[in-house]
Backbone as CSV, one residue per row, in Angstrom:
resi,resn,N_x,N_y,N_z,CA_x,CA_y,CA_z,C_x,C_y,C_z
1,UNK,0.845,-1.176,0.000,0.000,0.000,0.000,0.886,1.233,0.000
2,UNK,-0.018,1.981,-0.917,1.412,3.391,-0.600,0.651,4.323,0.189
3,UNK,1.752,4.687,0.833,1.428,5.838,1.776,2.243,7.411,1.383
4,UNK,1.540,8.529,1.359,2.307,9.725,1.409,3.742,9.845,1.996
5,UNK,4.517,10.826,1.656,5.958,10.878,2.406,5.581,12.660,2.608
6,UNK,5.541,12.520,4.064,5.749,14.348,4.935,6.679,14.509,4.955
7,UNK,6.899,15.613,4.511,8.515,15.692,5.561,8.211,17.748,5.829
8,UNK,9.484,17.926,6.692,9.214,19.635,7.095,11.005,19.842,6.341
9,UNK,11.183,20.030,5.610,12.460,20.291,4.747,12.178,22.349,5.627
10,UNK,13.306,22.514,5.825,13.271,24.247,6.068,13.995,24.607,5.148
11,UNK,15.037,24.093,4.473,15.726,24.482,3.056,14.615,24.865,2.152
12,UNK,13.961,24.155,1.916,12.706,24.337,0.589,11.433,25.245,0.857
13,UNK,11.517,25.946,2.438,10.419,26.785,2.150,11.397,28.234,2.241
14,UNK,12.925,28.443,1.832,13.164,29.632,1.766,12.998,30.262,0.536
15,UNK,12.667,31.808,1.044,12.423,31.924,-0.984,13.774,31.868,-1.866
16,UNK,14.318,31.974,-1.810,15.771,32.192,-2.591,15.344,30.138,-3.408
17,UNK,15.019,29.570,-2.629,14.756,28.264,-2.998,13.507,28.014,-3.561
18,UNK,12.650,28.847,-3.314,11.449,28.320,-4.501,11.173,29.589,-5.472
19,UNK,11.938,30.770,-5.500,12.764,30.794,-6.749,13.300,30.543,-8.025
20,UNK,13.949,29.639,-7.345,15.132,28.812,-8.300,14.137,27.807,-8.737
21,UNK,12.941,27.115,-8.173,12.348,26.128,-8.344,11.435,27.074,-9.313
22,UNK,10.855,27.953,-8.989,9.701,28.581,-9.914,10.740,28.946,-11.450
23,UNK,11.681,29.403,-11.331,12.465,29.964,-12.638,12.832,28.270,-13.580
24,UNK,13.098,26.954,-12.354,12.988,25.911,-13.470,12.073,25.184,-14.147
25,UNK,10.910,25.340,-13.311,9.869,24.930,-14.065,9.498,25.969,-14.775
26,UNK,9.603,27.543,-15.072,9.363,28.194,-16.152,9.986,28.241,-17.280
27,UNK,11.279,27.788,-17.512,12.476,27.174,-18.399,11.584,26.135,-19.028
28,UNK,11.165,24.951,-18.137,10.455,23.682,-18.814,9.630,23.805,-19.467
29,UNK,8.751,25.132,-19.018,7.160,25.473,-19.390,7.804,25.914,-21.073
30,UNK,8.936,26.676,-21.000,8.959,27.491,-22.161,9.658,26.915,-23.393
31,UNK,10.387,26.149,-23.023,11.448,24.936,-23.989,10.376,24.395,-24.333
32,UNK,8.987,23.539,-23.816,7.740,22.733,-24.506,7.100,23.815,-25.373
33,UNK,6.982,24.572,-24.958,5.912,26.106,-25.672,6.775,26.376,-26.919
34,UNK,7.831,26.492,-26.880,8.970,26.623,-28.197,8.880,25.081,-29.152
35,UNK,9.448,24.410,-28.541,9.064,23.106,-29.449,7.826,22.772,-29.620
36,UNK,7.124,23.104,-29.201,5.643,22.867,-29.600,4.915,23.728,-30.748
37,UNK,5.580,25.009,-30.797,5.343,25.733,-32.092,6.348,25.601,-32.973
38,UNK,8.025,25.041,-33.017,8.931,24.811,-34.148,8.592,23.589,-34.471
39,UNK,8.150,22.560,-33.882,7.975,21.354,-34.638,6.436,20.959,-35.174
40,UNK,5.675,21.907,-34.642,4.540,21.104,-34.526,3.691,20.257,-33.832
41,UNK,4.041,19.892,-32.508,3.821,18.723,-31.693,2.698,18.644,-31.108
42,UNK,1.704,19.772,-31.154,0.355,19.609,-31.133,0.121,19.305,-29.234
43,UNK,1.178,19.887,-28.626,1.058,19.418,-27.175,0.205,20.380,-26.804
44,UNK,-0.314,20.146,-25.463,-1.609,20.940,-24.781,-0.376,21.846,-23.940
45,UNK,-1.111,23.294,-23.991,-0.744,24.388,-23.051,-1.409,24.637,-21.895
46,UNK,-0.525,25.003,-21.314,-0.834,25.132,-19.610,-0.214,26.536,-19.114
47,UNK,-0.727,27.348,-19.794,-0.982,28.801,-19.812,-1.335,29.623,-18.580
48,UNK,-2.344,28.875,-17.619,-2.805,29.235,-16.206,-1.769,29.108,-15.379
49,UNK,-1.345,27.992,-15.725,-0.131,26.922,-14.961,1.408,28.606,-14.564
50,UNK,1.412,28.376,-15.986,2.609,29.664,-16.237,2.445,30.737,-15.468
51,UNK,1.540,31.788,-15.398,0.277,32.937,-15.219,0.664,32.493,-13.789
52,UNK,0.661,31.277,-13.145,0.104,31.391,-12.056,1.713,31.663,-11.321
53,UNK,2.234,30.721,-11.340,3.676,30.870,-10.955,4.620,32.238,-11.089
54,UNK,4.768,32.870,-12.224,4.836,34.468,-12.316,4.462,35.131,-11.928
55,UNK,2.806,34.941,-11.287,2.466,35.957,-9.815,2.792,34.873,-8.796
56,UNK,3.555,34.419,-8.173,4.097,33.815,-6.908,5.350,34.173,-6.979
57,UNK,5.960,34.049,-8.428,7.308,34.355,-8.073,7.655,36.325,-7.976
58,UNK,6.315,37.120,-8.616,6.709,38.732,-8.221,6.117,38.643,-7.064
59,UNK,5.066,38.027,-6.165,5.010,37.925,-4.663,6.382,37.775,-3.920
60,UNK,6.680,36.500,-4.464,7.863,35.994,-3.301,8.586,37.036,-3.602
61,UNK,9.263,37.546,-4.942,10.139,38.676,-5.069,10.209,39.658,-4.469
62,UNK,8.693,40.268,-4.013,8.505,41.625,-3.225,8.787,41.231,-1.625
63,UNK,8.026,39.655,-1.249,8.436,39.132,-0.452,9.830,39.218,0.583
64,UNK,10.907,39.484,-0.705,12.158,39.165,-0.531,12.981,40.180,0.147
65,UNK,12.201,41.819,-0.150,12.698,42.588,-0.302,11.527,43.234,0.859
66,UNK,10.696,43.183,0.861,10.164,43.063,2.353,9.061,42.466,2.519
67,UNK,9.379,42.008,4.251,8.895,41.011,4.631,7.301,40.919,5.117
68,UNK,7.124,42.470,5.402,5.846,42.833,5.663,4.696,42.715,4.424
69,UNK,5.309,42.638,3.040,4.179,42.706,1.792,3.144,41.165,1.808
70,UNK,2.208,41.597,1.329,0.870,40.230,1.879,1.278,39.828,3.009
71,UNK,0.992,40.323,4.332,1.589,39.729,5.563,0.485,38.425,5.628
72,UNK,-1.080,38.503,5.223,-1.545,37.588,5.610,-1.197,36.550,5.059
73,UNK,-0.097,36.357,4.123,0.387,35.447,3.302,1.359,34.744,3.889
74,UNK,1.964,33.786,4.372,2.849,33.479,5.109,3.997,32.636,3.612
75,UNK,4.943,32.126,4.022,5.899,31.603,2.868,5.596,30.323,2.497
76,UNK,5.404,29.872,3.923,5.205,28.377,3.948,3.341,28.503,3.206
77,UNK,2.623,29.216,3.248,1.734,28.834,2.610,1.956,29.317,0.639
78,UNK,2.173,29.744,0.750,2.726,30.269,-0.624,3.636,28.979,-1.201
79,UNK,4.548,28.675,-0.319,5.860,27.241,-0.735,4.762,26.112,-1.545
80,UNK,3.651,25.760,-0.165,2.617,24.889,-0.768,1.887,24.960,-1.796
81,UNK,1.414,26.213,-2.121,1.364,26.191,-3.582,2.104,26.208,-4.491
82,UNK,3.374,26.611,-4.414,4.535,26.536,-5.589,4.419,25.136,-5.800
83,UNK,4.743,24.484,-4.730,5.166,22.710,-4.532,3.719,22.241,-5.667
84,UNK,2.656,22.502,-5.266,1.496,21.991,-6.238,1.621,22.126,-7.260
85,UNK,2.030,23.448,-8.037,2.108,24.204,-9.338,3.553,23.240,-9.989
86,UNK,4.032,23.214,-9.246,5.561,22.451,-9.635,5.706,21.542,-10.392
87,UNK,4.625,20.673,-10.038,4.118,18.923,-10.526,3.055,18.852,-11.431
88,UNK,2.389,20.159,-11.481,1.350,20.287,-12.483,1.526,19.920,-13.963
């Protein structure tokens, strides 16, 4: 039977680290979006997907630079959605 894996990683909810995670899955997003219009490949876009992560990553950015912006926003809840968007 499988069971979920928790874990509390504190490396992965700093922003400097989901960041780097949001800028590689926007690399991935955009290398498919490019080959998908030079070759033809008829793959499905995930346009929201993109959209969505580019406002998390100018959040976390303002985030970065201070700490008070969306206070009701905490990192770790923000991380959890990156982490979702990530695998999308």
């Amino acid at each position: 039977m499988l069971s979920p894996r928790l874990t509390n990683c504190i490396e992965c909810t700093t922003i400097s680290a989901l960041l780097s995670d949001i800028d590689c899955k926007l690399t991935e997003m955009a290398n498919t979006y490019y080959n998908n219009i030079v070759f033809s490949l008829n793959l499905p876009a995930k346009g929201i997907t993109m959209l969505d992560l580019l406002n998390y990553k100018r959040i976390l950015t303002y985030k970065l630079c201070n700490e008070d912006y969306a206070s009701p926003f905490t990192v770790q809840m923000i991380a959890s959605r990156v982490k979702l968007l990530k695998f999308k």
